[in-house]
N, C-alpha and C positions, 0 to 999 in steps of 0.2 A: 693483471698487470703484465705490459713486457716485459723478459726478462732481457735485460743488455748482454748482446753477443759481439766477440772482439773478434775481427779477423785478423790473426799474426803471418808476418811474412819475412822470407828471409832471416838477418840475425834474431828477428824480436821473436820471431818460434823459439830458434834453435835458442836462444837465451831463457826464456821460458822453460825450455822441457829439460834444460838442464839444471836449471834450481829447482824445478818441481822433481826430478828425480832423484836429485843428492834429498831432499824434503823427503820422499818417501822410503828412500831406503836405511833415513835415519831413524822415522817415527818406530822403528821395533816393533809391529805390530805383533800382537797375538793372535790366539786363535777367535776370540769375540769379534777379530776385523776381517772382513771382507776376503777371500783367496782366490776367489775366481770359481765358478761352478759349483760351488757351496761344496768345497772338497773337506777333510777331515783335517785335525787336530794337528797333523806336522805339516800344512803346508803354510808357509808363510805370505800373509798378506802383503805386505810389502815390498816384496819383491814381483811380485804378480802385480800389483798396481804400476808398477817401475818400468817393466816389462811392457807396460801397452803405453806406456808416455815416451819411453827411448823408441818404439817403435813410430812417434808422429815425428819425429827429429829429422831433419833431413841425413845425419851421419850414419844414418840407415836407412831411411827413405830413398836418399842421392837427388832431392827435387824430382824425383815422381809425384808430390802431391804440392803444388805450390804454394798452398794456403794453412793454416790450422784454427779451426774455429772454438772460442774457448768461452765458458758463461761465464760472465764478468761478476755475479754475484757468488753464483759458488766458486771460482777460480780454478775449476776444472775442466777439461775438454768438453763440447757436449755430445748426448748421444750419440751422433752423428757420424765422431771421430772414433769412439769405441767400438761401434759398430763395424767402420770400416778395415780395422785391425784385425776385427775376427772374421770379417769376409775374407780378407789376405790372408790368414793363419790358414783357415781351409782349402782355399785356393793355390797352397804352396806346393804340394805334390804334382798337382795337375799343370800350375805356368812351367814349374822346372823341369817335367818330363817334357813340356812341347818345345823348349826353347834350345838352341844348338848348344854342343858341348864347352865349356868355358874357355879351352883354348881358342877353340874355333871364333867365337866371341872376342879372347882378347887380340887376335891376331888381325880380325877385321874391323873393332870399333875404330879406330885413329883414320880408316880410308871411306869406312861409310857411315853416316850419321843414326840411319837404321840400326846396323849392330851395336854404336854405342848404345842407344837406349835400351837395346837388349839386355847389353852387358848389365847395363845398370839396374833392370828389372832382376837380374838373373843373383847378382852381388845381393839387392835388397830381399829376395826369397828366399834366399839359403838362411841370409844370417836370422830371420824372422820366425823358419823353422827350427832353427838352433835354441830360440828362445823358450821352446814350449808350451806357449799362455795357452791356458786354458780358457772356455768360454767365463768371463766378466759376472754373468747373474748365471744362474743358478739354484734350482732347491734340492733337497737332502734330507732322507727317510731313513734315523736308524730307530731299529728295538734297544732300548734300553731295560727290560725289564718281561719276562714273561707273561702269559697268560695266570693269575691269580683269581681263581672266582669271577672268572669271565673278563678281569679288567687287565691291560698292559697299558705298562709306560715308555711313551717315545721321545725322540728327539729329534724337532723339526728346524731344519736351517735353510734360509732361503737369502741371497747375495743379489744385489739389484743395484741400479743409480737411481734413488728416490729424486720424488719430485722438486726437489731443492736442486738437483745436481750433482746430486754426494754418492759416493759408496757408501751402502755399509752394509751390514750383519746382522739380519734379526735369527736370535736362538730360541727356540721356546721348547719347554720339557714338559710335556702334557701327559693324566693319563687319560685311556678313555673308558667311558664306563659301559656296564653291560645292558642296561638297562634302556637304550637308543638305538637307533639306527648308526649304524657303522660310519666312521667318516675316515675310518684308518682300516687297511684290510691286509692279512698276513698271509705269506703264500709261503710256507715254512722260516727260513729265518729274514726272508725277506718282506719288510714293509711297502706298504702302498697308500699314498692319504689321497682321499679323493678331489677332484679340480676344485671344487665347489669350498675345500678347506683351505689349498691352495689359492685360492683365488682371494678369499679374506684375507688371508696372513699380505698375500700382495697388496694389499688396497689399505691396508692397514698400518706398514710400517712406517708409514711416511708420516705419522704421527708419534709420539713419546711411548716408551715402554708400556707406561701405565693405562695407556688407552686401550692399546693393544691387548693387553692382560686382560683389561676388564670387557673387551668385547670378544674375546676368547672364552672368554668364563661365563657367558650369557648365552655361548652356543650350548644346545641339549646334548648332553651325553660326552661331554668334554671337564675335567678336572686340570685346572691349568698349574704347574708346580711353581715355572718361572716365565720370564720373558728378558730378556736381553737382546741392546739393541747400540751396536755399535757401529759409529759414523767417522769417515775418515773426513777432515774436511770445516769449512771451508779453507781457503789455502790463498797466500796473496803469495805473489811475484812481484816485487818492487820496478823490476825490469820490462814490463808492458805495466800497460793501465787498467789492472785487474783490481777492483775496489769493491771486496763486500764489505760493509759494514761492520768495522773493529772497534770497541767499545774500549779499546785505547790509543793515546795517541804514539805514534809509532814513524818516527823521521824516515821519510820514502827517498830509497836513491835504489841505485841501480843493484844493487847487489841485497835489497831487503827481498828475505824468504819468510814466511811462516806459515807451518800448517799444525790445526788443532783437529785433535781425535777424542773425541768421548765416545763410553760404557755407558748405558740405562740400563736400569737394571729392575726389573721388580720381583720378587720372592714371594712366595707363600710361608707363613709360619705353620710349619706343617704340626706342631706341638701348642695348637691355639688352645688343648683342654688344660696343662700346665704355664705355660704363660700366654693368659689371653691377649697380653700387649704386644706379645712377641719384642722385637728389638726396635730400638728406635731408626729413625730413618738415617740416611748420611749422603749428606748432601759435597762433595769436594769439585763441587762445576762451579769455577766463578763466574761463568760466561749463561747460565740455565738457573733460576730458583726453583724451588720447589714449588708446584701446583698450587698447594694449601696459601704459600705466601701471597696467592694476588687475590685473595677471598674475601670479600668480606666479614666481619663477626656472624651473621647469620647461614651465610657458604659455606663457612670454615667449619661450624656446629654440624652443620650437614652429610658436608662430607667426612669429619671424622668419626661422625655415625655411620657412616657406608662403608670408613675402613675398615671398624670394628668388625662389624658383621664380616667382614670377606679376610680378614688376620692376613696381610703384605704387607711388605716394607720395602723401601723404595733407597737404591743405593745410585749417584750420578759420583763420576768422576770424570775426569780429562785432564789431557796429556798435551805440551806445546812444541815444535823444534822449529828453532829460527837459526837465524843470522844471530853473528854474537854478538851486533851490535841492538837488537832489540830485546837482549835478552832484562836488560835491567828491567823493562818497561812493562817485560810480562809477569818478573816476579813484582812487580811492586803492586801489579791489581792482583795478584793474588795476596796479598800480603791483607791489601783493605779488604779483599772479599770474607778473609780469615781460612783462606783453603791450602792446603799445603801440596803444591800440583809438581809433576816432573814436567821439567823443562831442560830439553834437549836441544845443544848448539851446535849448530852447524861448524864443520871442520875451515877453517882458515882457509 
């Protein structure tokens, strides 16, 4: 199916990147969300997603790019637009060295139309390097644990736009065992997983934690501990006509923002010989049910024979920041959902 693509122009961008960026830099993310280049634990996601949306803005662009194209279901820029940003991030050393010095610029744009665009080229690559974004996707090789009887435990992070259009974060904490061919290779403290594990985990995140886990854990020579999989997203802007599908009703004007973030999460009971139930699941997504709920009675016996055997438990939670006038409307489905969610409101 198409995915509906908006072209914004003029104020309905610049109104856009501006609620989607007070949206992102309120959502708090942690380190489960997305930072750009699957960097470590102090970098904040939020601000790195903030950073490449103030960058499609023309109050940093200056109308160098006259369009912005955004998926209308995820309410996020598409590929297209991320991409662009980190061609320019790269590209910032090289325009600013070729280009004449800023006085020289400001002294000639008002007489020739040439140096103004320069200037403007020169204004939007400075403050763009200023910013620092790192590359958007990314994956991340650490040793968590040494070699024991041939087996270590890693931690693998890899940062992408899944095929929905979303950021997010898949974590997974794996060991590998010695018993197989290597898919993780150590060159003193430094880790290396090979394309071929890489490449799964790619292909893979764009479905639920629990898929992910169980198709990890099917590879030979692989003990998977956890998988967590956190998605910034989707995100309405009241202020263009960005409509994915909100499962409440939520009065549209121009100043309605909201962006939702969820955690998936699946655990191993690593203690399945003292408690074979391990814990129970916990579900706090009102917007996602649990798998087991859309089963039939004959499904549901099935798969809770498959949980057994493999001892996980599966934790979903999410997080809302609107406009304070939708706030009422998103605690009230939580209320019927019976979930008790943070809901975060945009500043006045």
């Amino acid at each position: 199916m198409t995915r509906p693509i908006l072209q914004l122009s003029d104020e309905s961008a610049d109104a856009y990147v501006r609620q989607a960026v007070a949206l992102l830099q309120a959502a708090r993310l942690s380190a489960q969300y997305p930072s750009g280049s699957a960097r470590g634990p102090g970098a904040q996601g939020g601000a790195m997603l903030a950073g490449y949306l103030r960058a499609m803005g023309s109050s940093l662009h200056r109308g160098l790019y006259p369009q912005l194209e955004v998926d209308g279901q995820a309410g996020f820029p598409t590929l297209k637009e991320w991409t662009r940003v980190l061609t320019d991030v790269d590209l910032c050393a090289q325009v600013l060295a070729e280009l004449p010095p800023i006085t020289t610029l400001r002294e000639r744009a008002t007489r020739d139309p040439a140096y103004g665009k320069q200037l403007l080229k020169y204004l939007y690559y400075s403050e763009l390097a200023q910013l620092g974004l790192p590359p958007f996707e990314g994956m991340q090789i650490r040793l968590q644990r040494r070699p024991i009887d041939g087996e270590a435990q890693f931690q693998l992070v890899l940062d992408k736009q899944d095929a929905r259009g979303l950021p997010l974060r898949c974590t997974a904490e794996l060991t590998q065992l010695r018993d197989a061919a290597p898919l993780i290779t150590l060159h003193g403290d430094r880790a290396q997983a090979a394309p071929e594990l890489w490449g799964m985990i790619y292909r893979l995140v764009s479905l639920d934690a629990e898929l992910t886990f169980l198709q990890l854990e099917g590879v030979p020579g692989l003990r998977v501990h956890s998988v967590t999989i956190g998605t910034v997203g989707p995100m309405l802007c009241g202020g263009v006509d960005v409509a994915p599908e909100w499962p409440l009703p939520i009065a549209r004007s121009a100043s309605t923002a909201l962006l939702t973030c969820a955690v998936d999460t699946v655990l191993r009971n690593e203690r399945a010989d003292i408690d074979p139930d391990g814990e129970p699941d916990r579900n706090n997504d009102p917007l996602s049910p649990l798998r087991v709920q859309a089963l039939s009675a004959a499904a549901r016996r099935e798969y809770e024979e498959s949980r057994r055997r493999r001892s996980y438990r599966i934790s979903k939670d999410r997080k809302f920041i609107a406009d304070s006038a939708s706030v009422a409307a998103i605690k009230a489905l939580c209320a019927q959902a019976g979930t008790s969610n943070l809901v975060y409101a945009l500043p006045p």
